[in-house]
Structure formats: structure tokens, C-alpha cells
C-alpha positions as CSV (number, residue, x, y, z in Angstrom):
1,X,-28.8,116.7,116.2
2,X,-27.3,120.1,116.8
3,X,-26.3,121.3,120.1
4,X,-27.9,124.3,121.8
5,X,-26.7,125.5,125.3
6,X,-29.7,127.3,127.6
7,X,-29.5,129.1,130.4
8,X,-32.1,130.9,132.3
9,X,-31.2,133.2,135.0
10,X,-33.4,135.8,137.2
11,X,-32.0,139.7,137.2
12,X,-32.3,141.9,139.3
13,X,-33.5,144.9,137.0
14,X,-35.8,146.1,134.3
15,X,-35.6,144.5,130.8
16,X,-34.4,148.1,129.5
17,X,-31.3,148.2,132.1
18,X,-30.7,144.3,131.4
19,X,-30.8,144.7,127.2
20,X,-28.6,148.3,127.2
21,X,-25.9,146.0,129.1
22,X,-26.0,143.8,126.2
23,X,-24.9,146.7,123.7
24,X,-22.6,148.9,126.1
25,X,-18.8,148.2,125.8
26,X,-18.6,150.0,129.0
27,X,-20.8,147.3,130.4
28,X,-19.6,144.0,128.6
29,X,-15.9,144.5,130.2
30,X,-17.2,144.0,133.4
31,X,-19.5,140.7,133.2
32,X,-19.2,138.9,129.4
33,X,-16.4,136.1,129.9
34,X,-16.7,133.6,132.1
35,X,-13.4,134.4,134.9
36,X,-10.9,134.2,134.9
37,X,-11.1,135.0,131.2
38,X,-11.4,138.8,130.4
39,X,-12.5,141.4,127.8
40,X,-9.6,143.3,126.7
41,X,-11.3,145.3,123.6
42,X,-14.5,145.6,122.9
43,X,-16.2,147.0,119.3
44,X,-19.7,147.6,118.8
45,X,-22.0,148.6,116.0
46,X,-25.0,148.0,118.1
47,X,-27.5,148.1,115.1
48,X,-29.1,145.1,112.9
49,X,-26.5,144.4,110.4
50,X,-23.9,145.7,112.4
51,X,-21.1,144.1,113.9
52,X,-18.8,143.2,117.1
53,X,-15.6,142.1,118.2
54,X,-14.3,140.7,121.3
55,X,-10.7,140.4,122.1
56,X,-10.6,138.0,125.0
57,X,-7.6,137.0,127.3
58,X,-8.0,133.8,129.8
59,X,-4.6,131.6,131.3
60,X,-2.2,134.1,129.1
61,X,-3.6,133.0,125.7
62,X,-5.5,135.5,123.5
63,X,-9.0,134.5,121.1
64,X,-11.1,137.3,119.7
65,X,-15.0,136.2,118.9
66,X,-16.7,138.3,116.3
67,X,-20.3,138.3,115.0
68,X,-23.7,140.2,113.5
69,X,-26.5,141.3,114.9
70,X,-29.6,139.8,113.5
71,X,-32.1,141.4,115.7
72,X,-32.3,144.0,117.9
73,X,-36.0,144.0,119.9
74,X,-35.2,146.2,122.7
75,X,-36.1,145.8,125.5
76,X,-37.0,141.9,124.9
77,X,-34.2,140.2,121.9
78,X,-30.9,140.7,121.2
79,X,-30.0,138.3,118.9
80,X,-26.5,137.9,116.9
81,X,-23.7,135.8,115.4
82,X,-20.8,134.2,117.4
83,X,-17.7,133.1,115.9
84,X,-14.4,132.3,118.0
85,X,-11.0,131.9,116.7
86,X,-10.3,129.2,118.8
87,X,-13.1,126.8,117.1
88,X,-12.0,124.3,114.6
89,X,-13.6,125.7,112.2
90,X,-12.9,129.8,113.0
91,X,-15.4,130.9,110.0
92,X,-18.5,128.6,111.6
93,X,-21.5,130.8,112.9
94,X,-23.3,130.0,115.7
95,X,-26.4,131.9,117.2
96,X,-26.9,133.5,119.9
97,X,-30.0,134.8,121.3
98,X,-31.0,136.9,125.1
99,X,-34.4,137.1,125.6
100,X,-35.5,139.1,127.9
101,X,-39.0,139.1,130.1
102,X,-40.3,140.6,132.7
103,X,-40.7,139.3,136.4
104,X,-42.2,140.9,139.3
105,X,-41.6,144.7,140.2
106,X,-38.2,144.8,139.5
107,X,-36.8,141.7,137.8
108,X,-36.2,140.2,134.7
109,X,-36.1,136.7,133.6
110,X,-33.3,136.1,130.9
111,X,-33.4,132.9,128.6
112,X,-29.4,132.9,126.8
113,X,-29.9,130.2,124.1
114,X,-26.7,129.6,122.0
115,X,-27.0,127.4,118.8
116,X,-25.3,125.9,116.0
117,X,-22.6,125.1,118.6
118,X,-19.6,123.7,116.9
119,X,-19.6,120.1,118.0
120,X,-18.1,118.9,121.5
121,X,-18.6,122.3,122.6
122,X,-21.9,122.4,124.2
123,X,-20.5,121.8,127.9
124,X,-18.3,124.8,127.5
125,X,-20.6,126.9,126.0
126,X,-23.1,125.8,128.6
127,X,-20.9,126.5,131.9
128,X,-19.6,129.5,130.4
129,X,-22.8,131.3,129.9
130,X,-23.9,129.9,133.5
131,X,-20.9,131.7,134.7
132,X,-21.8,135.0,132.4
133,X,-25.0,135.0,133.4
134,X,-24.0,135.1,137.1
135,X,-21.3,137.9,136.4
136,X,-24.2,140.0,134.9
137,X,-26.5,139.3,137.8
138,X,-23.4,140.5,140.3
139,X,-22.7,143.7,138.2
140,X,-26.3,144.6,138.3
141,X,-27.0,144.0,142.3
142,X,-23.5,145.9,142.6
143,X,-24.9,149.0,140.3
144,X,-28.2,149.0,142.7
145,X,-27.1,148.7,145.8
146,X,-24.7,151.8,145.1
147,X,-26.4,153.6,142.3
């Protein structure tokens, strides 16, 4: 049975703000990676079809994950391809896919479900988009609360 890794997390901010953080550079440097790891380039091509690159740095050692977006909802999907060089099999695609929902006033509910896991890996894929997740929700209460 394949592995999929979900996590759910409450935001606090409107599906638009939440789904243009998924496709800004700018904004991807400061949350994706679960610490101490860290975005050191970003590349976007934020359309269907188009693609991305991550060059990631954690503990010294370098990976770079790369991938497609397959769909591009806004403000409620972003869904794409995810392929890390550090995976047994570097070439393997996975999927990745944020939806996005509304929640109260000011909140949305995010769903992160990442499939087609490469096997072994679902605990760290799992804690690691915990740990995202939580990063985002910090960068967003830190943008309100002085923006």
C-alpha cells in the first residue's frame, strides 16, 4: 500500500494570502524546510506545467528537490511534483497537494497531503511537513501582527 503523509493545520489568514505563499520565492525562504534545514535558492515558474527547484542546506549537506505543477486552483489547490536528490531513487515523483479552505473570519484550514512517498519515508515526510506547516503558521501571525 503506498504511503501518503497528511497534515492539517489551521492559518491564520485568507485562502488568497495562504495560496500566494505557496508560489512566492520571497515567501518559501522563510517557512518551506523543516529547521534547521534552509532554502538557499529558490526557482519558480508558478504556472501549470511549469516548474521549481529547491536548493536546500540542513547539518552542512546540500539536496535540491525539484518538481511540476499539475494544478493551480487559486485560492483553494496547489498541487505539484516532488523529487529529492537524496531519495534512492532521485528520478521517483511523488505528489504533493495544499488544499486550502476557508474557516471562520479570518482563517484557513490547510490539508498538505504528500503521496507516492518513496518507501520508508513516510515518518519524515510526515514530521517535516508538521514542522512546515508550523513555520508557515509563525510567518503568517508574524506578517499580521506587524503588517
Amino acid at each position: 500500500m503506498p504511503e501518503v503523509a497528511v497534515v492539517e493545520r489551521v492559518l491564520p489568514a485568507l485562502c488568497d494570502v495562504v495560496y500566494d505563499e505557496w508560489l512566492s520565492a520571497e515567501s518559501l525562504t522563510e517557512w518551506m524546510c523543516p529547521r534547521p534545514a534552509r532554502l538557499r535558492g529558490v526557482e519558480l515558474d508558478p504556472v501549470v506545467g511549469g516548474s521549481y527547484r529547491f536548493d536546500i542546506i540542513e547539518d552542512g549537506k546540500q539536496m535540491i528537490v525539484v518538481g511540476t505543477y499539475l494544478t493551480l486552483d487559486r485560492p483553494h489547490t496547489v498541487r505539484f511534483t516532488w523529487s529529492c536528490s537524496t531519495w534512492a531513487d532521485p528520478t521517483q515523483q511523488s505528489i504533493v497537494t495544499v488544499e486550502l479552505r476557508p474557516l471562520g473570519e479570518n482563517e484557513t484550514h490547510m490539508t498538505i497531503r504528500h503521496e507516492i512517498l518513496p518507501p520508508g519515508t513516510l515518518v519524515n515526510h510526515l514530521e517535516g511537513w508538521r514542522l512546515i506547516a508550523d513555520q508557515l503558521a509563525g510567518s503568517l501571525s508574524e506578517r499580521s501582527s506587524t503588517g
